[in-house]
Residue frames as qw, qx, qy, qz and C-alpha x, y, z in Angstrom:
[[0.320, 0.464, 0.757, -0.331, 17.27, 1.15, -4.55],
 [0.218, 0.241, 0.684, 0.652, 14.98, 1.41, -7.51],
 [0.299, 0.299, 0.645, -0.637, 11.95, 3.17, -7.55],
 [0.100, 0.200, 0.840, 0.494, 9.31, 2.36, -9.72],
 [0.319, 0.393, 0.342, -0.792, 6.17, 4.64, -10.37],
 [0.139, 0.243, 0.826, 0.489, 3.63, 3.16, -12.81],
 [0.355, 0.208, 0.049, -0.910, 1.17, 5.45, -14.37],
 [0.572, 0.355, 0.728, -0.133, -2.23, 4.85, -15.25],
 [0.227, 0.163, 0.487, 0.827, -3.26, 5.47, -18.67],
 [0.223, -0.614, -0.697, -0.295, -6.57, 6.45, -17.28],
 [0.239, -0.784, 0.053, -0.570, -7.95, 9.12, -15.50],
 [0.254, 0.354, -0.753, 0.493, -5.93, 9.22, -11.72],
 [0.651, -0.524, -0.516, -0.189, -7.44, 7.64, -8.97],
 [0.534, -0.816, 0.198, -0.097, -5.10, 8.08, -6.66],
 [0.446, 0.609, -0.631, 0.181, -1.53, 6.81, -5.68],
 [0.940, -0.220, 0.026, -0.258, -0.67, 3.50, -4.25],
 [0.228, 0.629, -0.733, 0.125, 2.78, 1.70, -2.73],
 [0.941, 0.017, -0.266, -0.207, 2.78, -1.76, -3.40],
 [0.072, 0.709, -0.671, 0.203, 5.13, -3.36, -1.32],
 [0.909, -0.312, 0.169, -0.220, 5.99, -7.09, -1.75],
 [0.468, -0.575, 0.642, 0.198, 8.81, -9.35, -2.07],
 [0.579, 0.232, 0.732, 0.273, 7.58, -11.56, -4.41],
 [0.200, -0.311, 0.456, 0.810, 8.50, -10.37, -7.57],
 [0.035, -0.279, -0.833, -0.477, 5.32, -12.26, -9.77],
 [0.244, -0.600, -0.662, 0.377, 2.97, -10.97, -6.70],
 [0.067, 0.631, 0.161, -0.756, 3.80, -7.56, -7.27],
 [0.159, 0.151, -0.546, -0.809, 3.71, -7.11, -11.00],
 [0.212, -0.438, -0.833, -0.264, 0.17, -8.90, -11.39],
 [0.267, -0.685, -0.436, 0.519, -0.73, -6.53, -7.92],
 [0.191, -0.495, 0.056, 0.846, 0.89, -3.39, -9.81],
 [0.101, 0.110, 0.814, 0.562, -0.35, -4.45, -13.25],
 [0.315, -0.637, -0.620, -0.331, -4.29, -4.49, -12.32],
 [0.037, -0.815, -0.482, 0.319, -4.53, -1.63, -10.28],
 [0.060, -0.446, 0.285, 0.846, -2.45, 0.34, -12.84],
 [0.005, 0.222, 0.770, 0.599, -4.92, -0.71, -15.56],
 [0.149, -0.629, -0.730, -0.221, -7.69, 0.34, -13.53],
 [0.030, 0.874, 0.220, 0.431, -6.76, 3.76, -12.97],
 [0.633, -0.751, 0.068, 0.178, -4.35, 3.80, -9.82],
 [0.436, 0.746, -0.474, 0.171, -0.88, 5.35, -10.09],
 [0.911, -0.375, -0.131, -0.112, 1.46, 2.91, -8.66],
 [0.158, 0.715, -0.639, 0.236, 5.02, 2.68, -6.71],
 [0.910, 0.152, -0.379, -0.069, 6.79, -0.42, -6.03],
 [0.044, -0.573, 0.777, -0.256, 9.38, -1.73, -3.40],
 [0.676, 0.342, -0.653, 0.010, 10.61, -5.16, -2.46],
 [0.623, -0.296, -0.584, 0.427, 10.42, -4.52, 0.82],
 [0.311, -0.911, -0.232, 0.140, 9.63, -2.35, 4.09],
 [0.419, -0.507, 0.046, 0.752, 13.04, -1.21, 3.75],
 [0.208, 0.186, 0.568, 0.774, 12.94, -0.16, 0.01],
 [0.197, -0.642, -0.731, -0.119, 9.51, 1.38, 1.24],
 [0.167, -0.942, -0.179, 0.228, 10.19, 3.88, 3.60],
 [0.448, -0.279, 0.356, 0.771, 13.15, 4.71, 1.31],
 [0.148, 0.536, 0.553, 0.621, 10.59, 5.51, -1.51],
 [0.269, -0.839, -0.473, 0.015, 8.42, 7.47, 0.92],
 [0.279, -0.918, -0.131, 0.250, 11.07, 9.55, 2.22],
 [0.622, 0.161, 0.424, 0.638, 13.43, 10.03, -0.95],
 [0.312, 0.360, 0.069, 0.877, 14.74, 13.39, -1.73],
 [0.022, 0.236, -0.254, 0.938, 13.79, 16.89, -0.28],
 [0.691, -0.092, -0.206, -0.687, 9.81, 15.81, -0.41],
 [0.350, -0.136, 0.920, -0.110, 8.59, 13.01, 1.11],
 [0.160, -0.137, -0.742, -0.637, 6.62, 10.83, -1.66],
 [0.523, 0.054, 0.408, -0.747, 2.89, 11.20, -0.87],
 [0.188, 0.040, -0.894, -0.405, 0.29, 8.26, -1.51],
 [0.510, -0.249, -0.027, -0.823, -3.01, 7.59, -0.85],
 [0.958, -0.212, 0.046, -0.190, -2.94, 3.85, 0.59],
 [0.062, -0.599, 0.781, 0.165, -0.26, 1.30, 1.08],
 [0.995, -0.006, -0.077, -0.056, -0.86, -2.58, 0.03],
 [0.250, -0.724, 0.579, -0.279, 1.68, -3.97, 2.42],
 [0.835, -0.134, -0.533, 0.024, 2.57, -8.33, 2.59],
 [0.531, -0.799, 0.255, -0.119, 3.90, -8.86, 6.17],
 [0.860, -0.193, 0.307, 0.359, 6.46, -12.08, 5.25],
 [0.391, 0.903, -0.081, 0.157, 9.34, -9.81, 3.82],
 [0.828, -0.106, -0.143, 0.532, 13.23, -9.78, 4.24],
 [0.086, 0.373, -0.195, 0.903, 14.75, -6.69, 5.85],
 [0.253, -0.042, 0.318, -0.913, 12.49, -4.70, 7.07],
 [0.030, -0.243, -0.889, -0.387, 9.31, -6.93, 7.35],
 [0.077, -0.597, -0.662, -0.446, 5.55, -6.25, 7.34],
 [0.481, -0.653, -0.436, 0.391, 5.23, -5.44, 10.91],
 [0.477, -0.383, -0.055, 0.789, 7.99, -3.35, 11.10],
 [0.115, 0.116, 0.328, 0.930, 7.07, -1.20, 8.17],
 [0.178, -0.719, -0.610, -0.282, 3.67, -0.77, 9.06],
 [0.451, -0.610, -0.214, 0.615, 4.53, 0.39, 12.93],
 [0.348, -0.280, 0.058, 0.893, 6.41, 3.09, 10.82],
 [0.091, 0.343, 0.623, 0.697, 3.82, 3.70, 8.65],
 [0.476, -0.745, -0.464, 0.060, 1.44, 4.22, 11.36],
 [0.536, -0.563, -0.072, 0.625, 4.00, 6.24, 13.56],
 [0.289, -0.330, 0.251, 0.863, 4.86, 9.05, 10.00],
 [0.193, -0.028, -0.593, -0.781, 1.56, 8.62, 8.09],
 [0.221, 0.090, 0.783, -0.574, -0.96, 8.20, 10.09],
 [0.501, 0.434, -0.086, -0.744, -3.53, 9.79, 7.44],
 [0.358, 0.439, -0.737, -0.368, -2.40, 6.82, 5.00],
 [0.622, -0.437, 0.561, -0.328, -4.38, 3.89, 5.10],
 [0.076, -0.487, 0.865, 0.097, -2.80, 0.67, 5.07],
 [0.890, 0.086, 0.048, -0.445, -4.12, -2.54, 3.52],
 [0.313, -0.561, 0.746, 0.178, -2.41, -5.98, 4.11],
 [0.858, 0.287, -0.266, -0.334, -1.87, -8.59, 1.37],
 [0.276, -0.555, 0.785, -0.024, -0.41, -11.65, 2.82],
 [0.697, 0.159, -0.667, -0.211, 0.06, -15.40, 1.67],
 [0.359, -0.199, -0.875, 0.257, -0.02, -16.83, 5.39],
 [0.553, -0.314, -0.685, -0.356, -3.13, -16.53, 6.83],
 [0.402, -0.071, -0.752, 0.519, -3.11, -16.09, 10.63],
 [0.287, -0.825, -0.373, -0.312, -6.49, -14.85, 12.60],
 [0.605, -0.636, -0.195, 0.437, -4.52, -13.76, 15.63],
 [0.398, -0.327, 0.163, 0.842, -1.99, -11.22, 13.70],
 [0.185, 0.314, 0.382, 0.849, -4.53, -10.29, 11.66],
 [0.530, -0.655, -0.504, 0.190, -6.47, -9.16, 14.74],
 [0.481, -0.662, -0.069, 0.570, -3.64, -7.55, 16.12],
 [0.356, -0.071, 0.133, 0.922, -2.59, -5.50, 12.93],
 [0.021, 0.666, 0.490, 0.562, -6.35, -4.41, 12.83],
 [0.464, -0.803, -0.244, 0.285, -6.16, -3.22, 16.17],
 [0.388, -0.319, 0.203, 0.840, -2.92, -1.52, 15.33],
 [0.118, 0.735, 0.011, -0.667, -4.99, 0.24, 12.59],
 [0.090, 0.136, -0.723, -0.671, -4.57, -1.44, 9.13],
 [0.508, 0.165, -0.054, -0.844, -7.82, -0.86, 7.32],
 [0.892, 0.302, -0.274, -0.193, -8.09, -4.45, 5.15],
 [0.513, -0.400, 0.747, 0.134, -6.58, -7.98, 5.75],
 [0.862, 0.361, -0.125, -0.333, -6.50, -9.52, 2.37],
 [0.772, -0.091, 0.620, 0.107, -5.54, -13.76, 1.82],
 [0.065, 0.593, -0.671, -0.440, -3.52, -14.46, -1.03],
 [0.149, 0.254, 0.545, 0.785, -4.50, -15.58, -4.08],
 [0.103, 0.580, 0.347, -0.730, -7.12, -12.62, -4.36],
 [0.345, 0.749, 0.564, 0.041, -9.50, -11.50, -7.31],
 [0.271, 0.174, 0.306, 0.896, -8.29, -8.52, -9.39],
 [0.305, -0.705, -0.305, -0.564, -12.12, -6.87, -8.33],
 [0.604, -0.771, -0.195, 0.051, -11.87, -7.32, -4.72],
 [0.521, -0.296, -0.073, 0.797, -8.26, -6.05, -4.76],
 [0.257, 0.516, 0.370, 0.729, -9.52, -3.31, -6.71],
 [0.454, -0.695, -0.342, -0.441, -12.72, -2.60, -4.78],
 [0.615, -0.732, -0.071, 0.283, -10.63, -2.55, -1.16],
 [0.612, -0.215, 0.002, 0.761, -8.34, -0.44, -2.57],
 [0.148, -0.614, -0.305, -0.713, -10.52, 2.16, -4.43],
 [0.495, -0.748, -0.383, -0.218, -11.75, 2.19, -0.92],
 [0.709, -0.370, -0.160, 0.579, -8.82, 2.71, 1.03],
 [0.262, 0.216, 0.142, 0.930, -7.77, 5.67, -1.24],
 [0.176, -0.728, -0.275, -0.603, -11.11, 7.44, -0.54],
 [0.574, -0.745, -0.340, 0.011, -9.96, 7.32, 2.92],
 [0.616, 0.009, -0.208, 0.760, -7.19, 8.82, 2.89],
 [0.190, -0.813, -0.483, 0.265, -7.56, 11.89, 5.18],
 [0.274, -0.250, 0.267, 0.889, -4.60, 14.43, 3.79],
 [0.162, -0.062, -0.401, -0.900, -5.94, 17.34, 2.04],
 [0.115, -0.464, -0.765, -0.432, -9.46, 15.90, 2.32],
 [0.191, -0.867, -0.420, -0.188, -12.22, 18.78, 2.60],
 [0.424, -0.412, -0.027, 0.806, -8.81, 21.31, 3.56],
 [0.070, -0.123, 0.082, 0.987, -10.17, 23.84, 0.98],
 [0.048, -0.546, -0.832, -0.088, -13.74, 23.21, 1.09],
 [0.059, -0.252, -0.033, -0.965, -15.62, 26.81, 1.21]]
């Protein structure tokens, strides 16, 4: 497994693991939120996911996930569940190409923040991910005086 970490040239917003199968899906996904200030890591899949996350001594910290659910291996579900279950703090935002009110119901109940519907706007993926990151809860207001 590869990992890929794209910097912004711009000041950091925050850090973000894209994680889809489609190859054109993520680079256009990794592309525009690394141009607009988000550092970004990549996997191919839930497995290649929690392999980035928990690679060497450190586990990789991030400040959101953007997660598709239709995935080979390990798919959407499955990596969320874990995401949920080792990162609770981290929240999770799905980008899928099928549509389904009922699962996307059940993965807000389970706690992902955002359902987004393939094809998507470059602003509104922006703008619900800028937002996710500010929720992340790690560290936030831990050395506040």
């Amino acid at each position: 497994m590869t990992l890929h970490l794209h910097d912004s040239t711009n000041e950091r917003l925050g850090r973000v693991l894209v994680v889809d199968d489609e190859e054109s899906i993520r680079r256009i996904v990794v592309r525009s939120l690394t141009r607009s200030g988000f550092e970004v890591v990549e996997a191919e899949n839930g497995e290649h996911a929690i392999a980035a996350l928990n690679a060497g001594d450190n586990p990789l910290m991030v400040d959101a996930i953007l997660c598709d659910i239709q995935m080979p291996k390990i798919n959407g579900h499955e990596a969320i569940a874990y995401f949920r279950a080792q990162y609770p703090g981290v929240p999770i935002v799905v980008l899928t190409g099928y549509p389904e009110v009922d699962r996307a119901v059940g993965l807000m109940r389970a706690g992902v923040m955002d359902y987004l519907v393939k094809p998507i706007s470059k602003d509104d993926l922006v703008t619900v991910v800028a937002k996710a990151v500010e929720g992340h809860e790690i560290l936030k207001d831990q050395f506040a005086v």
